[in-house]
N, C-alpha and C positions, 0 to 999 in steps of 0.2 A: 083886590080880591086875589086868593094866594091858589094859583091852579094844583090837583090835586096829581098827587103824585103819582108816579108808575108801581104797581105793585114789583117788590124783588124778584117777583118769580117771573116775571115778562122781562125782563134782562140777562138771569141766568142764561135763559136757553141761546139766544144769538152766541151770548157769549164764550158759552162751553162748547156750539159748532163749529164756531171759531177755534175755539184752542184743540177741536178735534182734527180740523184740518191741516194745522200746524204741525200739529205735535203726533200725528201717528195712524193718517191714513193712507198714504203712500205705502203702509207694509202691510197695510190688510188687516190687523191685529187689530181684534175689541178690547176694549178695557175689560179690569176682571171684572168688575162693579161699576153700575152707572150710579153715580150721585142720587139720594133721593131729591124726587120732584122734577128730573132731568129727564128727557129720553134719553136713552142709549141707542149706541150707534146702530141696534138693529133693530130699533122702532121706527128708523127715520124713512120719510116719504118717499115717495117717488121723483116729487118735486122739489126736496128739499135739497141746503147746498150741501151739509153733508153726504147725498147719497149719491148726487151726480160726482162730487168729487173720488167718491167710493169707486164709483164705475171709470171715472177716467185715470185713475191709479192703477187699479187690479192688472195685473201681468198676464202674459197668454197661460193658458192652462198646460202642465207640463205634460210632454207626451210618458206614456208609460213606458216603463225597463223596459227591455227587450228579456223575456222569458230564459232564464239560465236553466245547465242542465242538473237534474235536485241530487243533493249528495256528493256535489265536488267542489274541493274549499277552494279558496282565492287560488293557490299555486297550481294546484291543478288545472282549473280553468286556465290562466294564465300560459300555461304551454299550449293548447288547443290555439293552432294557429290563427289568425284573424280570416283567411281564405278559406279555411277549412268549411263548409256546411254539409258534411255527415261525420259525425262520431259514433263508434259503435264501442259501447262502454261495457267492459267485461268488471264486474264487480265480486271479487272475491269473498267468502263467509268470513272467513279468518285470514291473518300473514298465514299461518300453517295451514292450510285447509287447502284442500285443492276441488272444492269446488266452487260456482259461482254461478253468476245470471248474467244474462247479457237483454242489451237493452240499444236499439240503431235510432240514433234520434238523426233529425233533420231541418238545417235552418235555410229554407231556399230566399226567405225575408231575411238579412238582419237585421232588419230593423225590430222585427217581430222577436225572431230570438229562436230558440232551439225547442221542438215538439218530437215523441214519439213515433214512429214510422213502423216500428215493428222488435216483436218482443212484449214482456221480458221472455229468454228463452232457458235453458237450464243447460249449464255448460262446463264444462273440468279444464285444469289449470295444471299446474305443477304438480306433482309429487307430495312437494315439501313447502307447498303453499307458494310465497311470495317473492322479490328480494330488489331492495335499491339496487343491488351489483350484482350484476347475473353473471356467470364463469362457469367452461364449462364444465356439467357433471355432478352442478351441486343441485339439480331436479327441481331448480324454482323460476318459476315465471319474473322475465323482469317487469317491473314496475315502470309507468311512462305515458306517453302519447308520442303516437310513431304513426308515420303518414302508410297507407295502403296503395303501393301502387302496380302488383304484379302479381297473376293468376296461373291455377295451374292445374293436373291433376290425370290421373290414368286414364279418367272416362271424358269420353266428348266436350266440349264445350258446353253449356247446359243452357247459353245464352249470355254469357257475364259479358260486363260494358270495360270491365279492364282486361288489358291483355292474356291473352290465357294460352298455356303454351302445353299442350296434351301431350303425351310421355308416358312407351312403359316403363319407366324409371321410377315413377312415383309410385310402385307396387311395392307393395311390404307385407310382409307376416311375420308369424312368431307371436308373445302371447304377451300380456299387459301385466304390467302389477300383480294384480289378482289374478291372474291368471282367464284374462277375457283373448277375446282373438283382436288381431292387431289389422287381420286382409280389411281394407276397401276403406281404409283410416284417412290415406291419402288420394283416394278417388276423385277429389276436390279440395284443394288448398288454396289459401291468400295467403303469400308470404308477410308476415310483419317488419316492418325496415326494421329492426332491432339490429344493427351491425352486420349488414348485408347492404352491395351494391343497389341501387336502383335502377329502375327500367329493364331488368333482365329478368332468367325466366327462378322462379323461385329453387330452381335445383343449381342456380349458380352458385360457388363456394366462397366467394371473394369474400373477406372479412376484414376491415376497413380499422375495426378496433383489433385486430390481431386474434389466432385458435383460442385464447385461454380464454378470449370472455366469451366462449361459446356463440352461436350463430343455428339457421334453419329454422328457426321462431317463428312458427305459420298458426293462421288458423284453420283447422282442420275436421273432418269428419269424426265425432267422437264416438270411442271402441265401449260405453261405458263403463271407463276407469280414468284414472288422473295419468296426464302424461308428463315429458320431461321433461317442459316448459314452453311446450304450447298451448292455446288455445282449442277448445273443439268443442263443437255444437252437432245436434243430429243434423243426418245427411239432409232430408228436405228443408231443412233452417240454412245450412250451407246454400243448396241451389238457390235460394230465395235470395242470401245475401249475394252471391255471386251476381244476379240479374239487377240489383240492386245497387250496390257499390257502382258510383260514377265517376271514372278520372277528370272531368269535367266541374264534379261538386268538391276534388281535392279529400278525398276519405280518409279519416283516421281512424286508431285505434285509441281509447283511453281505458288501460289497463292496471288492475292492481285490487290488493286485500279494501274492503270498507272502507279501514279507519284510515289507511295510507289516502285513499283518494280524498277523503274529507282534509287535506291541510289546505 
């Protein structure tokens, strides 16, 4: 007597488990199409060898990016130095524009990545808007990321966490651009390292790239009008960043026109 046979379809299935585990569960990846009359790899059981094998392949789950700061392309990011965790990103409208926003982000995690802290604020720049090569007299903010390390200004200390070295030296007047008043402009400054000594007090002269690529690059109390390539944000925006800014979290600047900072 001739025993009756195995229907085809009760073979397929071991079989194609099998060439499932062979052929392509170790990378996670379904086939585009299951065979008909087949399960596919995502109908399979709990118990079955396909799923166990599923689960002792699968890789740990990858942790997420660390959050980047929005609007700054590789090269920029890329000078933002690896200790740095506060950037205060001054974002120009136009190269020729001299205005702009500012925005103090903060990454106390890196693993986490960089978040908002305060801002955006509204804030003036150059003259003559922007420049890869600042010199001086040509009224434009240079472009960059330049560490913060030294405070200053006519009035009191207001509480800043970096040095701050009070002076009536920092007094000025006379009249802007447009003809705004220039008194209490310097009432509080952060010098930007742009071609200046560090660790001293920001009325130092020392200029390390030599007079013609200009120097005195601060950010400052702004007169509203555009300056001659500083930075300046309103007075209570200044004491904020002054109390703010921590030699301890390595502070920078990341400065320039929009489209310059997006490369």
């Amino acid at each position: 007597m001739s025993l009756p046979r195995r229907p085809p379809a009760l073979l397929a299935a071991p079989l194609f488990a099998l060439a499932l585990v062979l052929a392509g569960c170790s990378s996670g990846a379904a086939p585009e199409k299951a065979p008909v009359g087949v399960p596919g790899q995502g109908a399979a059981g709990p118990q079955s060898d396909a799923a166990s094998a599923l689960r002792s392949s699968a890789g740990p789950t990858p942790a997420p990016s660390p959050t980047e700061i929005p609007d700054l392309g590789p090269e920029t990011l890329a000078q933002i130095p690896a200790e740095a965790q506060q950037a205060f990103v001054v974002t120009g409208e136009e190269a020729d524009s001299y205005r702009s926003s500012a925005v103090l982000y903060s990454r106390a995690d890196p693993a986490q990545g960089w978040e908002p802290v305060a801002g955006p604020w509204p804030a003036h720049n150059g003259m003559d808007g922007w420049t890869d090569y600042h010199v001086a007299g040509d009224r434009r903010s240079p472009t960059g990321v330049y560490s913060l390390t030294d405070a200053g200004g006519r009035l009191p200390d207001p509480g800043a966490l970096l040095p701050y070295d009070e002076h009536p030296r920092f007094a000025v007047d006379g009249e802007g651009f447009f003809g705004e008043p220039l008194e209490g402009s310097f009432d509080y400054v952060v010098a930007i390292n742009y071609n200046r000594k560090e660790g001293v007090s920001p009325l130092n002269r020392t200029r390390p790239l030599g007079l013609e690529r200009g120097g005195g690059i601060w950010i400052h109390v702004d007169h509203d009008g555009p300056t001659q390539g500083c930075v300046s944000v309103p007075e209570e925006r200044m004491e904020e960043l002054l109390r703010t800014l921590d030699p301890a979290m390595n502070p920078v600047i990341v400065m320039g026109d929009a489209e310059t900072l997006r490369r």
